[in-house]
VEXDO-963261 format. One record per residue: residue number from 1; residue in one letter; chain; x, y, z of N, C-alpha, C in turn. Coordinates in Angstrom, 3 decimals. Layout:
N
DRENFI   i aa ch   n.east  n.north     n.up  ca.east ca.north    ca.up   c.east  c.north     c.up
DRENFI NUM  A  A        X        Y        Z        X        Y        Z        X        Y        Z
...
***
This chain:
75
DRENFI   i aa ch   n.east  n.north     n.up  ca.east ca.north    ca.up   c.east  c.north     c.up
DRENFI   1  X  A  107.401  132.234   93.456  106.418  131.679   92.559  105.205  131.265   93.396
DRENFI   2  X  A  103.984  132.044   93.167  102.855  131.588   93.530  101.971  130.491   93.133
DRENFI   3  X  A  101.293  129.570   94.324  100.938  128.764   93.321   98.892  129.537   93.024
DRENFI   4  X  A   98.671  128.465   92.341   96.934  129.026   92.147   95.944  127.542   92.955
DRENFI   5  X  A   95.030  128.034   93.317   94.297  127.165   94.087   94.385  125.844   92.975
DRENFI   6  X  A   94.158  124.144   93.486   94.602  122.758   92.662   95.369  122.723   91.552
DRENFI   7  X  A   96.274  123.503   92.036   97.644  123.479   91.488   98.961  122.858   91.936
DRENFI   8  X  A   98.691  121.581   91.260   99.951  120.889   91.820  101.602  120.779   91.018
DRENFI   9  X  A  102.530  121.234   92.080  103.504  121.160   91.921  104.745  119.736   92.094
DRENFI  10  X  A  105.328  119.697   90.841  106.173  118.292   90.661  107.162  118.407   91.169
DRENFI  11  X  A  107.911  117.885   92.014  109.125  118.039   92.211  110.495  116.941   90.995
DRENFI  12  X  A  110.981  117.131   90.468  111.857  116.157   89.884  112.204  114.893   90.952
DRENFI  13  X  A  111.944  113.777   90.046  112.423  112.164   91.544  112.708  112.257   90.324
DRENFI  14  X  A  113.312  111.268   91.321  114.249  109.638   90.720  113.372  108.217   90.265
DRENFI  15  X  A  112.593  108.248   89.763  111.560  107.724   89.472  112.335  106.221   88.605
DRENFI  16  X  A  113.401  105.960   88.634  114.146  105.129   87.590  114.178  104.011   88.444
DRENFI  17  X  A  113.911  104.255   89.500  113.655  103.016   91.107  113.090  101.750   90.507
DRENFI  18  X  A  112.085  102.651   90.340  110.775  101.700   90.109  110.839  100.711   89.406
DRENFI  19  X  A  110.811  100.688   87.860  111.287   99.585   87.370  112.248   98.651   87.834
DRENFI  20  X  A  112.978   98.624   88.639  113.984   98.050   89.163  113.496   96.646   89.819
DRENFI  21  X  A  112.660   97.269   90.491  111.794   96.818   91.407  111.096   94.872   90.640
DRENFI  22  X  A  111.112   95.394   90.010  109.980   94.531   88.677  111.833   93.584   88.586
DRENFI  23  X  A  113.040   94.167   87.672  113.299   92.941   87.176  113.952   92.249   88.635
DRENFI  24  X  A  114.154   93.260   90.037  114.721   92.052   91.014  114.001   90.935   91.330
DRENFI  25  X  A  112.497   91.522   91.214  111.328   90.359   91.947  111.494   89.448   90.418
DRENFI  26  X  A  111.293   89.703   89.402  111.182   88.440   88.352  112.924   87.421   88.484
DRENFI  27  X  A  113.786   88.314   88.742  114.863   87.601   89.006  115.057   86.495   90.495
DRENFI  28  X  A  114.352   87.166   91.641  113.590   86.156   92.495  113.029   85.029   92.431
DRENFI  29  X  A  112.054   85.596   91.621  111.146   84.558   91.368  111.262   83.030   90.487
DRENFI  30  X  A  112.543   83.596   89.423  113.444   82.594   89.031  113.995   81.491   89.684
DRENFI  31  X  A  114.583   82.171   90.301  115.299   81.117   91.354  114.668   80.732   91.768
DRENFI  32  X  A  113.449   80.850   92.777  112.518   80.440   93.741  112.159   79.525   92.758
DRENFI  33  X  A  111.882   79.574   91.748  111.154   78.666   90.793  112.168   77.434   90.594
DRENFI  34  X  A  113.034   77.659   90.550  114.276   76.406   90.509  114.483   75.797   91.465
DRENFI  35  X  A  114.347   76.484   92.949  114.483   75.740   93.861  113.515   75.114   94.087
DRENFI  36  X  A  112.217   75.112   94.139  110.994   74.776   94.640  110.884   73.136   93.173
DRENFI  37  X  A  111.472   73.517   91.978  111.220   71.983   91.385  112.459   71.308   91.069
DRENFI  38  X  A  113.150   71.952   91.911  114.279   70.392   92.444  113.884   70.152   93.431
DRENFI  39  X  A  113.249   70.580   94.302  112.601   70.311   95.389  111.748   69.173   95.400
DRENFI  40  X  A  111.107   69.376   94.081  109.973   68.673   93.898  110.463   67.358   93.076
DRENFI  41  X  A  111.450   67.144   92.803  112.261   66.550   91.849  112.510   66.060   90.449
DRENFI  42  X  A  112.076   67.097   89.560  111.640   67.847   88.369  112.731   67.704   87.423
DRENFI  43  X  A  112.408   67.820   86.504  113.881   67.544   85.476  114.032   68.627   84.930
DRENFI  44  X  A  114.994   68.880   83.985  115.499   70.259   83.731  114.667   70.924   83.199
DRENFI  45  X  A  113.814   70.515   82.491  112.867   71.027   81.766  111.377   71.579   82.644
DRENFI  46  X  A  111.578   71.123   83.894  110.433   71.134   84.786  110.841   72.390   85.675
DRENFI  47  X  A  111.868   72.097   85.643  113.019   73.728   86.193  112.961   74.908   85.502
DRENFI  48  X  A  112.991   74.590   84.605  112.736   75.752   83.283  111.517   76.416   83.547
DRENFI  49  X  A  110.321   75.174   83.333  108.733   75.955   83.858  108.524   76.597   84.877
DRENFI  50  X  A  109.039   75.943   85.971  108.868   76.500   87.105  109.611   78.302   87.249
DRENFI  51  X  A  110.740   77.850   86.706  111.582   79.458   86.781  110.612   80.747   86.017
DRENFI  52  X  A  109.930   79.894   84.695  109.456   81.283   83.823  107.877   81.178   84.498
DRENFI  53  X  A  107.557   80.314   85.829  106.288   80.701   85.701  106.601   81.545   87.508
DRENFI  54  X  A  107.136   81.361   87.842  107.567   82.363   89.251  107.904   83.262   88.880
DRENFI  55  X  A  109.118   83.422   87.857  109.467   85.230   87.035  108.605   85.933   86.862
DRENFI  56  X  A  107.172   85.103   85.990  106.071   86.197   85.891  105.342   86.378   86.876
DRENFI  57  X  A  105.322   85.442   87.670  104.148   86.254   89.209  105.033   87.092   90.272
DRENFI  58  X  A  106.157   86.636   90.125  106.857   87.599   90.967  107.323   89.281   90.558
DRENFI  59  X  A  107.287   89.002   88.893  107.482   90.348   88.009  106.683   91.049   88.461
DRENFI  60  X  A  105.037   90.168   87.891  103.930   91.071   88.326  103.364   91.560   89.561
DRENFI  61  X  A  103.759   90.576   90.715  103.958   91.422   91.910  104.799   92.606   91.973
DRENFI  62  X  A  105.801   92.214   91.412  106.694   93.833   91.993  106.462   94.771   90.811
DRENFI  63  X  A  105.985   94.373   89.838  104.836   95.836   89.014  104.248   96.108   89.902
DRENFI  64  X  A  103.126   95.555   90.559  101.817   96.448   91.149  102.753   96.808   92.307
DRENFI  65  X  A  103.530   96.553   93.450  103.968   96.915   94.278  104.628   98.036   93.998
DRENFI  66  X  A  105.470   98.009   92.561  106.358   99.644   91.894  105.094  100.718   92.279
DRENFI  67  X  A  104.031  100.041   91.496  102.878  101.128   90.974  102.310  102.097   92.377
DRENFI  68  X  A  102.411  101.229   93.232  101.669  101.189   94.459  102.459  102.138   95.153
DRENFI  69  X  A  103.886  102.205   95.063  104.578  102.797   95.957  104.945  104.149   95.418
DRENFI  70  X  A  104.952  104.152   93.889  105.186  105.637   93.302  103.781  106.163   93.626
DRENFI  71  X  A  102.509  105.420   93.683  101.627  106.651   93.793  101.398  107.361   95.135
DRENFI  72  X  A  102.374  106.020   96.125  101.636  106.849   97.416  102.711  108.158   97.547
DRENFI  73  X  A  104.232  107.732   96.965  104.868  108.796   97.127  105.133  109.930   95.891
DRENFI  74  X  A  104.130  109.825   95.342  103.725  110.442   93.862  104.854  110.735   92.792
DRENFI  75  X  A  106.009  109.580   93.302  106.966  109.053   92.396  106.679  110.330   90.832
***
């Protein structure tokens, strides 16, 4: 099979990585969030915030980091 000049060819991945990526870091970031306001000495409810507000920056880190890494390896 020939190819034709800017003709790019896909290979099949495993592209199912990626997302992965996203719920370990929000699952990280959970915890980190729990530890950091007992740390701080926070009540359960302060634990709670802290967990759902690290889940989402850590989610959204490891989105752009997924994004970042399928394009360099054109995932």
């Amino acid at each position: 099979m020939s190819m034709t000049r800017g003709e790019i060819r896909h290979e099949p991945t495993n592209a199912a990585t990626i997302p992965m990526l996203t719920v370990i870091a929000a699952l990280i970031g959970g915890v980190r969030g729990v530890q950091r306001a007992r740390a701080l000495g926070g009540t359960r409810l302060d634990r709670v915030q802290y967990a759902g507000g690290y889940a989402i920056a850590f989610g959204l880190a490891g989105t752009i980091i997924g994004v970042c890494i399928a394009r360099l390896f054109e995932l």
